[in-house]
N, C-alpha and C positions, 0 to 999 in steps of 0.2 A: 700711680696713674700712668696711663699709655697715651702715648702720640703715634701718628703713623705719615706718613703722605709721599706721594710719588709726584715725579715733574718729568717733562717731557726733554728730555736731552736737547732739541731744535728748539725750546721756547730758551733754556740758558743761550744757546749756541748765537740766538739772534740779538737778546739783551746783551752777549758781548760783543758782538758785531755794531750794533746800534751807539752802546753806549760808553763802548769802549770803559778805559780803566776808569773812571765814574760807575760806571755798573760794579766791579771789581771793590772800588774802596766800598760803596755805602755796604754791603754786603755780607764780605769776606775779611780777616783779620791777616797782617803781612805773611804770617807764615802758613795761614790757608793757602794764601794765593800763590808764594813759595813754592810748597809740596803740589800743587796739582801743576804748576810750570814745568815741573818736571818730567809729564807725563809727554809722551810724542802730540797725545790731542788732551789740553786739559779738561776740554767738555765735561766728560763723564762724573771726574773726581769734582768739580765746580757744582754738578748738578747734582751727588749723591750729597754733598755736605750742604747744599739748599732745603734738600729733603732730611734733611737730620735736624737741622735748623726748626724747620716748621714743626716736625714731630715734638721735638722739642719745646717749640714754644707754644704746642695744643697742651700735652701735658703740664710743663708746669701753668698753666693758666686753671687745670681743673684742679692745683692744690691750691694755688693763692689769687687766684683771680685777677693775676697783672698781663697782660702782654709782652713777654720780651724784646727787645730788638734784635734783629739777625747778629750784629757785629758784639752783643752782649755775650754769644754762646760762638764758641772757640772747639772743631772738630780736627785734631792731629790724626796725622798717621804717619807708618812706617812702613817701607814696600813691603810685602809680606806679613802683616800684623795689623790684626784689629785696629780699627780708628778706635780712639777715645773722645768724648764729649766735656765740654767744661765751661762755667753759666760762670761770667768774669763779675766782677763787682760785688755790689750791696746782695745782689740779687743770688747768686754765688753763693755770699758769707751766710743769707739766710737756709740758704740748703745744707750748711754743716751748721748752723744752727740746731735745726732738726732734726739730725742727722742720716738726715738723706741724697742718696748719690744718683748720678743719669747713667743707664746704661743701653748702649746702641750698638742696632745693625743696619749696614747698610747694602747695597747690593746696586750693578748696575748692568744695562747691557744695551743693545745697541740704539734703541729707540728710548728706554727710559730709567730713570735710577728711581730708587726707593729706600725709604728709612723707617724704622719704628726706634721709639726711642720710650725709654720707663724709668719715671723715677719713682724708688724704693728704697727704704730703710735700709741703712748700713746694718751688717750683721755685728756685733758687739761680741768680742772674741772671748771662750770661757773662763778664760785668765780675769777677766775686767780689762785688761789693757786693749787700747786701740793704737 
């Protein structure tokens, strides 16, 4: 299943301005918040992983029909390397249940970030071992 969705860099930019780290916690998970303080303006990286978030939580809604919460799905990154996505909990354990994985892209630029995110069957390697 695919998720997609884009946000407006000034609509994050004001919800932290407004609501300060209350915006921050209901949101983001500590080392979300960590990895984008790092950045000169965190805006951008705040706002890609809102949009990862949601895409995320369109698609898993069209395989199990639950709603995730933002702070349930955990997006890392590394300067120079792909962010990685990760659905923490029950909600999580039933996606290796299934054996299906989230795989994301994100992108940003000056006005607004964007995510598509897909979750897809794990390949099963021809050995049988995983």
């Amino acid at each position: 299943m695919l998720g997609i969705d884009i946000v407006s860099n000034e609509r994050i930019r004001k919800s932290l301005e407004t609501f300060g780290e209350r915006f921050l916690k209901r949101i983001y998970t500590e080392r979300e918040i960590e990895y984008c303080q790092t950045f000169r303006d965190p805006v951008p990286c705040l706002a890609a992983r809102w949009a990862v978030k949601e895409a995320i939580i369109k698609a898993y809604f069209q395989i199990f029909g639950k709603v995730l919460k933002f702070k349930q799905i955990e997006v890392l990154g590394k300067k120079g390397y792909p962010a990685t996505a990760v659905i923490l909990g029950k909600e999580g354990e039933q996606l290796k249940k299934h054996n299906l994985k989230v795989i994301i892209s994100l992108a940003h630029e000056r006005d607004y970030s964007v995510a598509v995110a897909q979750i897809v069957r794990k390949e099963i390697p021809s050995n049988g071992v995983s």
